[in-house]
N, C-alpha and C positions, 0 to 999 in steps of 0.2 A: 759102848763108845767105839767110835769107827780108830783103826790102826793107823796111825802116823805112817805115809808113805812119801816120799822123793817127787819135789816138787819143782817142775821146771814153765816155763813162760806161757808152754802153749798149754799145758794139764791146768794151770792156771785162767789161761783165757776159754780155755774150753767149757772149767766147771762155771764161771761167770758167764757164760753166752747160755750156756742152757737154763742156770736159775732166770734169769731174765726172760728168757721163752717162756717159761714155765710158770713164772711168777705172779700172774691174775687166775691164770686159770686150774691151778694147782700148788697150791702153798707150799703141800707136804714135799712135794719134788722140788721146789725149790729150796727146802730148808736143806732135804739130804745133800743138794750140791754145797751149798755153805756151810752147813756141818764138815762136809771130806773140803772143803777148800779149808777151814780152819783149822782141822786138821795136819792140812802140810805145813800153815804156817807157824804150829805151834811144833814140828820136827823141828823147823829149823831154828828153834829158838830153844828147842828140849823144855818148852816148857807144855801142859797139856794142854789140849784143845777145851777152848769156853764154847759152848752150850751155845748158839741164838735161842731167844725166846720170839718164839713166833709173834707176829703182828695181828695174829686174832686165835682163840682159842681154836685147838684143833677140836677137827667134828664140824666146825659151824660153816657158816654161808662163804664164799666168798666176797669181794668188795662188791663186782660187778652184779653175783646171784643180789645180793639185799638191797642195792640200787635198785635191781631191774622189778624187785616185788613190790620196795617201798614206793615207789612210781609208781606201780598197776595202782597199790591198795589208792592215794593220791588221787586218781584220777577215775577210780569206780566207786571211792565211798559213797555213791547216792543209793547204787545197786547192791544185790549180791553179791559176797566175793568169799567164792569158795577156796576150800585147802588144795585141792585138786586142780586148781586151775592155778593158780601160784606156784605150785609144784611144778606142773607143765611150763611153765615159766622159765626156770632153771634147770630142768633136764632131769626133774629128781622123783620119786615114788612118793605119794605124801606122808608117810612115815619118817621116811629119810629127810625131807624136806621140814617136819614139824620140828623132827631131833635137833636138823641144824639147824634151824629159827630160832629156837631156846635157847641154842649156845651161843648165836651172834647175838641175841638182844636182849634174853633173859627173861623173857616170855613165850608165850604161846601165841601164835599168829591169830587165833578169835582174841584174846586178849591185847596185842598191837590194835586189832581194828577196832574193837570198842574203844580203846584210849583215841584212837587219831580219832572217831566219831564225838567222843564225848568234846573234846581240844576244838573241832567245827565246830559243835555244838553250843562252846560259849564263844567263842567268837562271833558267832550270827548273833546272839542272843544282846551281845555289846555294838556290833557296827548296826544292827537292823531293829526295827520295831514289827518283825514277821510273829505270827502267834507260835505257841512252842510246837501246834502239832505239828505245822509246817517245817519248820526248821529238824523236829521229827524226822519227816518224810525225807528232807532233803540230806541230811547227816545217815542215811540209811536205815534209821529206824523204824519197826514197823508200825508206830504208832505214837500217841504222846506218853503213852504208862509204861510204852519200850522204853522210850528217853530219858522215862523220870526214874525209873526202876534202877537203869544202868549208869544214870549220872549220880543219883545219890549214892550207888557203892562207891565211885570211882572218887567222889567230892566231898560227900559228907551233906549236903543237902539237896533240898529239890531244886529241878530247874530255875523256876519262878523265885524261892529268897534268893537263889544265888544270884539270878540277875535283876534284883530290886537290889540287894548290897553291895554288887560290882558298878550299877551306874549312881551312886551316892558319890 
């Protein structure tokens, strides 16, 4: 726990101008400014300084990082989309960038894209009367036994009962 130090207007406007700089693009430095700003507030109340709890688990994406992948993934599900190229995305190694995928969503970025493909996948399957291979190909699959393989782990059945039971 940071030391209760002597808090005056401008030590005050100071450590809130920097969290605010810091605050999309660095969490962790903004917390430590709020941490020592609470800090002085709890000197002068002699009571101890409360803890923030961060606004997203440390380790993970930033708000801006999993906007900017969830867009790409959005907008390439027809194609290939690599860890590597997401990664490049936020400035991260793909390692670094898998670890903090997992911590912002709780998965694994193949597993975000199979879910958002399988999620296309019925929604074509309800607005369109396309055959499945198609809707396949289009949702990024590489084929109809891709589609059906990875929609019945993710649903619980094949493509085809699921959408004869979903338009009843």
């Amino acid at each position: 726990m940071l030391q209760p130090v002597a808090a005056d207007d401008r030590t005050v406007a100071t450590l809130v101008t920097r969290a605010l700089a810091v605050l999309d693009h660095d969490p962790d430095g903004a917390r430590l400014c709020l941490d020592r700003l609470a800090s002085l507030f709890a000197d002068r109340q002699n009571e101890p300084a409360a803890i923030a709890t961060p606004s997203q688990p440390r380790g993970g994406l930033t708000s801006w990082q999993l906007r900017r992948v969830t867009e790409h993934v959005e907008v390439s599900i027809a194609g290939p989309i690599r860890v590597e190229t997401l990664a490049a995305l936020v400035g991260l190694s793909s390692g670094r960038f898998t670890d903090a995928f997992k911590v912002s969503t709780g998965e694994t970025p193949h597993a975000y894209i199979v879910e958002r493909r399988v999620r296309l996948a019925q929604r074509l399957m309800l607005e369109t009367d396309e055959p499945l291979c198609q809707i396949a190909c289009t949702c990024g699959f590489s084929d109809q036994a891709h589609l059906t393989r990875l929609f019945g782990r993710a649903v619980g059945q094949t493509p085809m009962r699921w959408r004869k039971a979903a338009r009843r």
